[in-house]
Each structure stands twice: as C-alpha cells, then as structure tokens.
C-alpha positions in Angstrom: 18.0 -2.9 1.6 15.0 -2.3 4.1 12.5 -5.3 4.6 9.2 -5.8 6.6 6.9 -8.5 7.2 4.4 -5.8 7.0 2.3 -5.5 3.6 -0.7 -3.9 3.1 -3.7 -5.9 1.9 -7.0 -3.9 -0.2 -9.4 -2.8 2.2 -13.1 -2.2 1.4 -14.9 0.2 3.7 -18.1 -1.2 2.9 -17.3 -4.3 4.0 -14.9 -4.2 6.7 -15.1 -7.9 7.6 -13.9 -9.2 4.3 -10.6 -11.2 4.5 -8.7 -9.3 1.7 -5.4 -11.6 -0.5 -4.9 -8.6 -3.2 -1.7 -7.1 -1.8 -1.4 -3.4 -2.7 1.6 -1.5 -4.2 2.2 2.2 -4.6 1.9 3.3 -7.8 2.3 6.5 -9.3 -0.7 7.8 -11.9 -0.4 10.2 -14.9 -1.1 13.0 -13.0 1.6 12.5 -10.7 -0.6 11.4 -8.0 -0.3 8.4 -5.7 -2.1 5.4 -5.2 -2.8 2.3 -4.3 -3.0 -0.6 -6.7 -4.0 -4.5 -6.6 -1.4 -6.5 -7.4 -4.1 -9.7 -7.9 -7.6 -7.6 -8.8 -5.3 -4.8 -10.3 -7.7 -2.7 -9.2 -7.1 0.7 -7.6 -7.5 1.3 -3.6 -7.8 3.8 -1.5 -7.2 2.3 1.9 -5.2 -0.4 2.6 -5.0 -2.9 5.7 -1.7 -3.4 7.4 -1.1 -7.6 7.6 2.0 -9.6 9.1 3.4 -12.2 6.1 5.9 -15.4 7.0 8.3 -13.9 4.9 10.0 -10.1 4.7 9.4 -8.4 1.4 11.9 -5.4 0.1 11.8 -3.4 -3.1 12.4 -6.1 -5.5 9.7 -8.3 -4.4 6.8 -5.1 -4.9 8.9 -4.0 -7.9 8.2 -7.6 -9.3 4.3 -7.9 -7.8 4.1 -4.4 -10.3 5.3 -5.6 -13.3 2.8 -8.6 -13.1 0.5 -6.4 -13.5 1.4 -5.1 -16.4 1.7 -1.2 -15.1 3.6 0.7 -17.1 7.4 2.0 -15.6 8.6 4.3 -17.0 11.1 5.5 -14.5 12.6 2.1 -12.8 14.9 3.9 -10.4 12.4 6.4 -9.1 9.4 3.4 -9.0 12.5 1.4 -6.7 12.8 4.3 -4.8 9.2 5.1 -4.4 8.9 1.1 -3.4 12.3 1.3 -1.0 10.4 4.0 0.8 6.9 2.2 0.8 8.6 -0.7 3.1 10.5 2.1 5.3 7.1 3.4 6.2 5.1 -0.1 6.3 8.0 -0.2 9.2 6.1 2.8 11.1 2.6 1.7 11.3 1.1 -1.1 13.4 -0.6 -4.4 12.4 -4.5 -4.0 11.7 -4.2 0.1 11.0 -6.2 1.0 7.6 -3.8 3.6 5.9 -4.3 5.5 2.8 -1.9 7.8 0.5 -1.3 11.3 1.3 0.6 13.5 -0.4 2.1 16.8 -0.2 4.0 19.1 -2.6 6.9 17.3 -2.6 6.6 14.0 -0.9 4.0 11.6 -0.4 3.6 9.0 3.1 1.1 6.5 4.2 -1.2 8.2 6.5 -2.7 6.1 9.2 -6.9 6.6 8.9 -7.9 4.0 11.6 -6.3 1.7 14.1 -8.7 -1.1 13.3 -11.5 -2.0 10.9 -13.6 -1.6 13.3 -12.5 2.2 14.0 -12.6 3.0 10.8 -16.5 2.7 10.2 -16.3 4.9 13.7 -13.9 7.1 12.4 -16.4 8.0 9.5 -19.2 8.5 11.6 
C-alpha cells in the first residue's frame, strides 16, 4: 500500500500567505468531475499546497478524513482506488508546489500550477 508524508493543504490564491490546516482529498462530483475537497471546512478547492506531515498517510487514512465529512460513496472500491492513486502522485510533486485537478477522458492527475506561492501570483500575471 503506497504512503507519503506528502498531503496537500487548501490554498487560497487571494491570499497566498495564509497558513492553510484543511487537508484536501479528491473527490469525485455528480458529473463525474474531479475535485478537491476540505476535509475540516468541507469546502471545495481548486488548488491545493503540497505540505510535509510527521506521519505517512495511505488510502485508508484519506478514505477515513472523507467519510468525516459526510460525502457520500457510493463506489468504495473505485473512491480507494481514486485515493491509492492520489498518494502515488503526491509522491511526484515537490514540497511548496500549488497543484490543481486535471482531467482527461479517461483519467484524471494532479497537475503542478506553480512551484511556490509566490509563483503562482506570477504565474497568473
């Protein structure tokens, strides 16, 4: 079962500098599309902040962080899959990279939007 110490945190693009606790899980919305939600605000995001934790995380833990929320699953296995391959991608991206969803016919990755916070006000210049 893949791990990381790598979680992503809810990033808010109009204020970059905020210090951001509301870790973000993938969730999958009634049209099929991807997103982001707050496992604390359970708010929805669309760019999240890569973070180092003190402890790895796998599947289970964002499977349980969802059902806190009280999201809907109808489909465990394919929500444990969609999660299993959430923390294989966490894996590819650096510490302090602001990522969002992106998602193609078939398949859906995190896409890297800015190396920092500090890029990404840059970046949308």
């Amino acid at each position: 079962m893949a791990e990381s110490k790598k979680v992503l945190v809810a990033f808010d693009p109009d204020n970059p500098d905020k210090q951001s606790s509301d870790f973000l899980v993938p969730v999958q919305l009634e049209d099929n599309e991807m997103a982001l939600l707050g496992s604390r605000s359970e708010k929805l995001w669309k760019y999240g902040l890569v973070v180092l934790t003190s402890r790895a995380v796998n599947k289970n833990d964002l499977f349980a962080n969802l059902v806190d929320t009280g999201q809907k699953v109808p489909d465990v296995e394919a929500c444990l899959a969609r999660l299993e391959s959430f923390v294989e991608q966490l894996k590819m991206v650096k510490i302090g990279n602001i990522v969002s969803i992106a998602t193609g016919n078939v398949a859906w990755r995190l896409n890297v939007v800015a190396n920092t916070p500090s890029g990404f006000a840059k970046a949308q210049n």
